[in-house]
TORLUM-508624 format. One record per residue (C-alpha): residue in one letter; x negated, y, z. Coordinates in pm, whole numbers, plus 50000, padded with zeros to 5 digits. Example, Ala and Ser with C-alpha at 12.3 -4.5 7.8 and 13.67 -1.06 7.14 Angstrom:
BEGIN
A487704955050780/S486334989450714/
END
This chain:
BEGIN
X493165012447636/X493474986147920/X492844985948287/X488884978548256/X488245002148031/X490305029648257/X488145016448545/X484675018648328/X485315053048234/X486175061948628/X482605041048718/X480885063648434/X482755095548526/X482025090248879/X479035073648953/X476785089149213/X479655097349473/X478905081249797/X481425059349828/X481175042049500/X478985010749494/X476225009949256/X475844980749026/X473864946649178/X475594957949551/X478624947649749/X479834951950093/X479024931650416/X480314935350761/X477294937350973/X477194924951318/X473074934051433/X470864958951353/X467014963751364/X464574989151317/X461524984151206/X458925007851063/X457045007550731/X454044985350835/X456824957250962/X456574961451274/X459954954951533/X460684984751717/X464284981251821/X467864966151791/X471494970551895/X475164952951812/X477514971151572/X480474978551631/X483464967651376/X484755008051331/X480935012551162/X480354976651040/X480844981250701/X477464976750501/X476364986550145/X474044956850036/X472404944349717/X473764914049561/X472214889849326/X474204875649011/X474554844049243/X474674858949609/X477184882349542/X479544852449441/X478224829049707/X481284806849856/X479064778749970/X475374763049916/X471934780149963/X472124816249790/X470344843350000/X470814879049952/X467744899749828/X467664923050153/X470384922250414/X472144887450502/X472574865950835/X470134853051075/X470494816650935/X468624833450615/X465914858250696/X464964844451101/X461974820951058/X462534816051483/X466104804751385/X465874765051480/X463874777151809/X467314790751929/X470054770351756/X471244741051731/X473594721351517/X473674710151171/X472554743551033/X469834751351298/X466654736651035/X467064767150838/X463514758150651/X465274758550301/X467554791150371/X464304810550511/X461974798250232/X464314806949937/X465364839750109/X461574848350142/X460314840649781/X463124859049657/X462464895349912/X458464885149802/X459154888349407/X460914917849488/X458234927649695/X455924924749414/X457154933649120/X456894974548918/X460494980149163/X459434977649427/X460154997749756/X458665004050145/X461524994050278/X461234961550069/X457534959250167/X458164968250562/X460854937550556/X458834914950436/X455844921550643/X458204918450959/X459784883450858/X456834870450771/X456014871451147/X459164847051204/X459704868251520/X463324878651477/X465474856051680/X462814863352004/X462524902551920/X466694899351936/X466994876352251/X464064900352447/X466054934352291/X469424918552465/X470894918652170/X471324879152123/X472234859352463/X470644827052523/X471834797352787/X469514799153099/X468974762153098/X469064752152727/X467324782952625/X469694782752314/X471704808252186/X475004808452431/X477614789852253/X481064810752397/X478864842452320/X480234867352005/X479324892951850/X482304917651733/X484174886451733/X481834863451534/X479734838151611/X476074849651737/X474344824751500/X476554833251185/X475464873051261/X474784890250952/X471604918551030/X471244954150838/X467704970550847/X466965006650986/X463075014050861/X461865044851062/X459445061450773/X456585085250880/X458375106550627/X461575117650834/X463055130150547/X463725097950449/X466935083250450/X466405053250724/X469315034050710/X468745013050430/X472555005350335/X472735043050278/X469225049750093/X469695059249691/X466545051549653/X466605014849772/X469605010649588/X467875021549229/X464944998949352/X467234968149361/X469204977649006/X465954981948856/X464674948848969/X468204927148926/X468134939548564/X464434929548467/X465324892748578/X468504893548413/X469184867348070/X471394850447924/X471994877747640/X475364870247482/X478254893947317/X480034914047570/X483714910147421/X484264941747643/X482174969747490/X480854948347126/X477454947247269/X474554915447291/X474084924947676/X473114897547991/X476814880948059/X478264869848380/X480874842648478/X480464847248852/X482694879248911/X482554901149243/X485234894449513/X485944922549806/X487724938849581/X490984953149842/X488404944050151/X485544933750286/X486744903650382/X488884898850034/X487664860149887/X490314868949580/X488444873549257/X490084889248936/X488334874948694/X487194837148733/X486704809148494/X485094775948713/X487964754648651/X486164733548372/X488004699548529/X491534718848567/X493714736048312/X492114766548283/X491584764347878/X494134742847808/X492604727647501/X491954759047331/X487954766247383/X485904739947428/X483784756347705/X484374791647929/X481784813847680/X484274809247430/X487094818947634/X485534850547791/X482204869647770/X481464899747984/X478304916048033/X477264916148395/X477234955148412/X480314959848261/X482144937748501/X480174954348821/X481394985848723/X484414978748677/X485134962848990/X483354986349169/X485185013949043/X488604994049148/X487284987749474/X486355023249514/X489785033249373/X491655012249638/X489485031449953/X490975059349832/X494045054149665/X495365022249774/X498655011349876/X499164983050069/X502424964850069/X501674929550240/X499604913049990/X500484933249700/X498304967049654/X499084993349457/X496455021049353/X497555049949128/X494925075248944/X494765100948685/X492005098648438/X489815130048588/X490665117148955/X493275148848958/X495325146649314/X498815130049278/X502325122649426/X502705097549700/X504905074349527/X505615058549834/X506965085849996/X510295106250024/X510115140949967/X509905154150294/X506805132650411/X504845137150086/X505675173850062/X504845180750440/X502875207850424/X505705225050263/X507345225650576/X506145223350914/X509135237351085/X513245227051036/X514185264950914/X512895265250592/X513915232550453/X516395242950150/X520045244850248/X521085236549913/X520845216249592/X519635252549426/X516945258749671/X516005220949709/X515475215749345/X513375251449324/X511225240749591/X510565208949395/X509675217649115/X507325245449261/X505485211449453/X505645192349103/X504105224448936/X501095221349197/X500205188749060/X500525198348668/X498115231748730/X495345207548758/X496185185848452/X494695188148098/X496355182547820/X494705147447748/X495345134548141/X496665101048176/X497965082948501/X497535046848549/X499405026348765/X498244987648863/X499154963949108/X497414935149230/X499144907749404/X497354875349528/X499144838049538/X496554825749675/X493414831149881/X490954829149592/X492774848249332/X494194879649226/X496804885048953/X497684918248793/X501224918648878/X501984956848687/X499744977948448/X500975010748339/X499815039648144/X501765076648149/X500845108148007/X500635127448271/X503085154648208/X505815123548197/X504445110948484/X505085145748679/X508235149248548/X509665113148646/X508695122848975/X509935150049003/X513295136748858/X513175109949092/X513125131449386/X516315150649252/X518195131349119/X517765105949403/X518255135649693/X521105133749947/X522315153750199/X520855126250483/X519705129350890/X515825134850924/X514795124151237/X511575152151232/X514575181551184/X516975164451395/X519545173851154/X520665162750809/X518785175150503/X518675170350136/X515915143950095/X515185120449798/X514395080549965/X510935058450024/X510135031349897/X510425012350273/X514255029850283/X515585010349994/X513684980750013/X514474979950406/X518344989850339/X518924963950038/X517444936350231/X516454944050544/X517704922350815/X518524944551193/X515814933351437/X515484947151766/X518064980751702/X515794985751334/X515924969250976/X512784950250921/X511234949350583/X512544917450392/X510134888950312/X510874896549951/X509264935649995/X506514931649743/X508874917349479/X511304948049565/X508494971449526/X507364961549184/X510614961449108/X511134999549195/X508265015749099/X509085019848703/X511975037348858/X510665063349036/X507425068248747/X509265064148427/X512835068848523/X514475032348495/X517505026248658/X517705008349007/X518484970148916/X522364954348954/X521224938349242/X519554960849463/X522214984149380/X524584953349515/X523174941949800/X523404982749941/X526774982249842/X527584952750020/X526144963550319/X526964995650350/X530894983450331/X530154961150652/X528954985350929/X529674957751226/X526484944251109/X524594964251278/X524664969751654/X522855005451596/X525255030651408/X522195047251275/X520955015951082/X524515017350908/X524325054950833/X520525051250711/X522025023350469/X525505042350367/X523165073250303/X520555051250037/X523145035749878/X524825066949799/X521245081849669/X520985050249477/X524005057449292/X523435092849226/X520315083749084/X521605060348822/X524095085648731/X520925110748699/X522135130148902/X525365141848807/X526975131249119/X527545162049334/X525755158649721/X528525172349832/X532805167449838/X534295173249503/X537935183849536/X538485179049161/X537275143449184/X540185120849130/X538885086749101/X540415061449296/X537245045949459/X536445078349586/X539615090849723/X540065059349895/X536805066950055/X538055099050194/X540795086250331/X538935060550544/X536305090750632/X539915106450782/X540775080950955/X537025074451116/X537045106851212/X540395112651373/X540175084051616/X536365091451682/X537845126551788/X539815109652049/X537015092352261/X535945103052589/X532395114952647/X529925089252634/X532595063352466/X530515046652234/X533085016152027/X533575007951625/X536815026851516/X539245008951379/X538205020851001/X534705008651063/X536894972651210/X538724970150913/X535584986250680/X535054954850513/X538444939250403/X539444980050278/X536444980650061/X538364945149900/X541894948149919/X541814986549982/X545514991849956/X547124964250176/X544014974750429/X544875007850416/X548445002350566/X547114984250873/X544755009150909/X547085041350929/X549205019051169/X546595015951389/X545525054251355/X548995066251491/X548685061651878/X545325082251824/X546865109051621/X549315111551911/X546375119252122/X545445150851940/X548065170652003/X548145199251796/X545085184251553/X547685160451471/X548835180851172/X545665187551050/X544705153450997/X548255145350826/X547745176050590/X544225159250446/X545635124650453/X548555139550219/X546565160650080/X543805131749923/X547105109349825/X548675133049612/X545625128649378/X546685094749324/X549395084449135/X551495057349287/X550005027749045/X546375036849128/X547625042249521/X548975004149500/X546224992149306/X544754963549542/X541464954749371/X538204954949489/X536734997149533/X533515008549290/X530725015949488/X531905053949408/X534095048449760/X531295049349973/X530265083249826/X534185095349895/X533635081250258/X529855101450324/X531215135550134/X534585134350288/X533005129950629/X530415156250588/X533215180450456/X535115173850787/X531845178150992/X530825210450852/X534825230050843/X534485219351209/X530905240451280/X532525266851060/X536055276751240/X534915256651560/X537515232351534/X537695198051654/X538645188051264/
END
C-alpha cells in the first residue's frame, strides 16, 4: 500500500481523538476572542496569547485553500471578514470591507438556515448582524484606537500581528453549562459544519484513490508540519507551466481525489507530525506503526532514548555482554506490543520551496525487521565513548546529530555545528539505522579524514567526540565484528600503527605539569603519520625521547609496549609507507583505552 492509504487507515482507525482534525476543519492562530451568548448578544473579550493560539476551525473547499482573493471562512476568520464596524476604524486599501462582510454573512446565514444547523451558528449570526464588533472590541480594551484619528493605532499588535489583520475565535456561553463553550473545541459544532460542507458538495467524479464516484477536490489542505506551513503536498494549478507536460490535456485527467479522502489523509499526517514528528531544518520526519504502537527514537543514541533505563551512572552495563542484554530487553519492550500483521512506516517530507512539499523517503517494514534493525544498529554501532550525563566513558551506540555533526560539522565557538548539508545527511542515514544499510564511502571518509587531523579543533573534546564516531562507524559496517576493546591478536598493520601513536600520545602527555594543556607531538605530526606512517613514525619516536627521559623509571614500560606492538610486524609491513586504513584510528582509541584502564588497575602512571 502507499503513504495515503497508511494515513487513511490511521484517519479511520483514529478518528474521534482530540487532537485529530475532523474533515471540512483546519487550524488558525487566533489573536482575539469574544463571548457571546446564544441570543447574540456581546458579553466579553480578551487577547490570546501565542502558547494557546492555536484554533480548530471549519474550512470550506475554497477557504481552507485561500492564498489570496475574497474567500471567508464559514465561522471563525479575521476582523476584515465578519466586523460590519470594520471601515469605521480602519483605514487603507482594505478598510471598505463591504464585499468581505457580505460574502462572509450569506455564507454563516445558509449555514444558519439550513437542516445543520447549530446555536452557536445561530448566536453568531445574530451578533454580526448588529455590525457592533470593532466598537464592542475598542470599548472591551481589547483593540487600541489613536486618540485623535479615532482609528485603530497603527504601531499597535496583537501577539505580534497587525490589530486589523486579527483573526477572532467565538466563546458562546449556553444556558446549558454543560455545554462545551469554546467553539474550536465543541464536537458538536464540528459535526454541524461536516454535515453542512457535505450537502453543498458536487462535482461527483471517480476518486482514483478508493474506485469510488465521490465529490473531488483540486484545492488540497496546507498546514500540514504547522500552522503557519503554506507548503501543500498535493497541488495541480500550474495549467500555464509544465505541470502535465503534454501528457493530459487538463488536471482531472492527471489526478482525481475525492475531497474526503484527501482531508483525511492530510489530517491524519498532520496529526501524525504533532505527535511523531521530527524536525531536521526543513526536512520532517514522522515514523508510525500501523496500530499507533510506541516506537524507537530513531534519532537518538541509546542512552537518551533508553533513559529511563538508567537514571543513575552505576548501572549502565560495564560490558559488551551486559550492554547487548540490556538491549535487547529495551527492544523486547517494543515487540510485546506488536501483532503479527504490524507494519512501520517511515516518510519524510522536505520542502524546496515555500509552497510545496516533496516526499523525499517512503518506507514500509514489518515490524519485527524494523525492531530488529534497531536494535542491530544500536550494537553493532556501540563504542566504548565519554557521556557527558555519567561523566565517564560508556558503551553507547551514536545520534543522528553525532555523525552528521562529526562528518561535516565545522568547530564554531569550542562545538561542531550541524553542516548546511544535515537534511541530505539525514536521509542519507536513516535506511541505515531501520534496515541495516551500510554508512556511505563518503561519510565514512570525511570522519576518517577528520579524525586523522586533531589540530583542527581548538577543543580536544570535539576531536575525541569525532575519533570515537568514526570508530562506531566502522564497527558498524563490519556488523559488528570489531571488538570495543584492544585485541592483542590483531596484527594488521593499520591498527598496530595506531597503537603505537596511542604510545607515544600517551607517554609525553604523562610528562606535563598540572594544568599544562598543549598538542603532543603525535597529535603534531597526526596527520602526515596517518599518510606516510612509516617515515612519520621515525620523527615521531625522535621527538618522544627527551620525554621518555623524563619518566624515569616509566621509561621501560613505555619501551616494552613500543617493542612489544613492533614485533607484530614484520619488517616489510613496518617499512610499508602508504597511506593507513581507517582500521588505525581504532588501534589508536583501543590502544589508548588499554593504557588508561592498566593504569586505574595497578595505579600506575602507564
Amino acid at each position: 500500500m502507499g503513504w495515503t492509504d497508511e494515513l487513511y487507515k490511521i484517519y479511520e482507525n483514529n478518528c474521534g481523538e482530540p487532537d485529530l482534525l475532523p474533515v471540512s476543519h483546519s487550524t488558525a492562530n487566533a489573536q482575539i476572542e469574544i463571548i457571546i451568548d446564544e441570543e447574540g448578544n456581546f458579553k466579553g473579550a480578551r487577547t490570546v496569547d501565542k502558547s494557546e493560539a492555536e484554533t480548530v476551525i471549519p474550512v470550506t473547499e475554497d477557504s481552507g485553500a485561500r492564498s489570496s482573493g475574497i474567500c471567508p471562512m464559514p465561522f471563525a476568520d479575521k476582523l476584515v471578514y465578519i466586523a460590519g464596524d470594520y471601515s469605521a476604524f480602519t483605514e487603507g486599501k482594505r478598510s471598505d470591507n463591504s464585499e468581505y462582510y457580505t460574502k462572509y454573512m450569506e455564507q454563516l446565514y445558509k449555514w444558519c438556515n439550513s437542516e445543520f444547523t447549530h446555536k452557536a451558528v445561530s448566536a453568531l449570526y445574530s451578533y454580526l448582524e448588529k455590525r457592533t464588533l470593532m466598537y464592542d472590541l475598542v470599548k472591551s480594551g481589547v483593540l487600541i484606537v489613536d486618540e485623535n484619528s479615532g482609528k485603530l493605532a497603527e504601531k499597535v499588535k496583537i501577539a505580534g500581528i497587525d490589530q486589523e489583520d486579527s483573526f477572532v475565535r467565538i466563546v458562546v456561553n449556553y444556558s446549558d453549562i454543560m455545554h462545551e463553550a469554546k467553539t474550536w473545541k465543541d464536537i458538536t459544532l464540528h459535526k454541524s459544519f461536516v454535515n453542512f460542507n457535505g450537502s453543498i458538495m458536487s462535482n461527483n467524479a471517480l476518486c482514483y484513490a478508493t474506485g469510488e464516484i465521490l465529490p473531488t477536490t483540486y484545492k488540497h489542505p496546507s498546514k500540514i508540519r504547522n500552522s503557519g506551513d503554506k507548503a501543500k503536498l498535493i497541488s495541480s494549478n500550474d495549467e500555464s507551466g509544465f505541470t502535465y507536460r503534454g501528457r493530459f490535456s487538463g488536471k482531472e485527467e492527471a489526478i482525481s481525489v475525492s475531497y474526503d479522502f484527501s482531508q483525511k489523509v492530510h489530517n491524519a499526517l498532520k496529526w501524525l507530525i504533532s505527535k511523531k514528528g521530527m524536525n531536521f531544518d526543513n526536512l520532517t520526519i514522522v515514523v508510525w506503526a500501523s496500530q499507533m504502537q510506541e516506537l524507537p527514537d530513531i534519532r537518538k543514541n541509546f542512552y537518551d532514548d533508553f533513559d529511563e533505563e538508567f537514571p543513575e551512572s552505576d548501572n549502565v552495563p560495564s560490558t559488551g555482554e551486559q550492554y547487548n542484554e540490556v538491549l535487547k530487553k529495551c527492544i523486547f519492550g517494543y515487540k510485546n506490543k506488536f501483532n503479527s500483521d504490524t507494519k512501520v512506516m517511515l516518510l519524510g517530507l522536505d520542502a524546496a520551496t515555500t509552497g510545496r512539499l516533496s516526499i523525499a523517503m517512503y518506507t514500509e517494514l514489518v515490524g519485527s525487521e524494523y525492531l530488529k534493525n534497531i536494535e542491530t544498529w544500536h550494537k553493532n554501532s556501540a563504542w566504548m565513548r565519554y557521556n557527558v550525563k555519567f561523566g565517564k566513558s560508556v558503551i553507547n551506540s551514536f545520534s543522528i546529530y553525532d555523525i552528521a555533526e562529526c562528518a561535516f560539522g565545522t568547530e564554531q565557538n569550542g562545538k561542531l555545528e550541524r553542516p548546511k548539508m544535515f537534511n541530505d545527511v539525514v536521509l542519507r542515514l536513516i535506511p541505515c539505522i531501520t534496515e541495516g544499510r551500510k554508512i556511505p564511502d563518503d561519510i565514512l571518509n570525511n570522519l576518517y579524514i577528520k579524525a586523522s587531523n586533531p589540530l583542527a579543533y581548538d577543543k580536544d573534546y570535539n576531536h575525541r567526540r569525532i575519533l570515537e564516531t568514526a570508530c562506531g562507524m566502522i564497527r558498524f559496517n563490519s556488523k559488528g565484528a570489531i571488538s570495543m576493546a584492544y585485541d592483542k591478536n590483531e596484527t594488521d598493520r593499520s591498527y598496530l600503527y595506531g597503537c603505537l601513536l596511542a604510545i607515544a600520545d600517551k607517554a609525553e602527555s604523562d610528562t606535563f605539569e598540572k594544568g599544562e594543556s598543549r598538542p603532543t607531538n603525535a597529535k603534531r605530526y597526526w596527520n602526515a603519520f596517518s599518510s606516510r606512517p612509516y617515515q612519520t613514525w621515525q620523527i615521531i619516536e625522535e621527538h618522544l625521547q627527551p620525554y621518555l627521559d623524563k619518566l624515569g623509571n616509566y621509561r621501560t614500560s613505555y619501551e616494552k609496549r613500543i617493542q612489544e606492538i613492533m614485533n607484530k610486524m614484520d619488517l616489510k609491513e613496518f617499512e610499508d609507507n602508504s597511506k593507513l586504513k581507517p582500521s588505525y584510528l581504532l588501534g589508536y582509541h583501543h590502544y589508548l583505552s588499554y593504557m588508561y584502564a592498566k593504569t586505574t588497575e595497578n595505579n600506575e602512571e602507564v
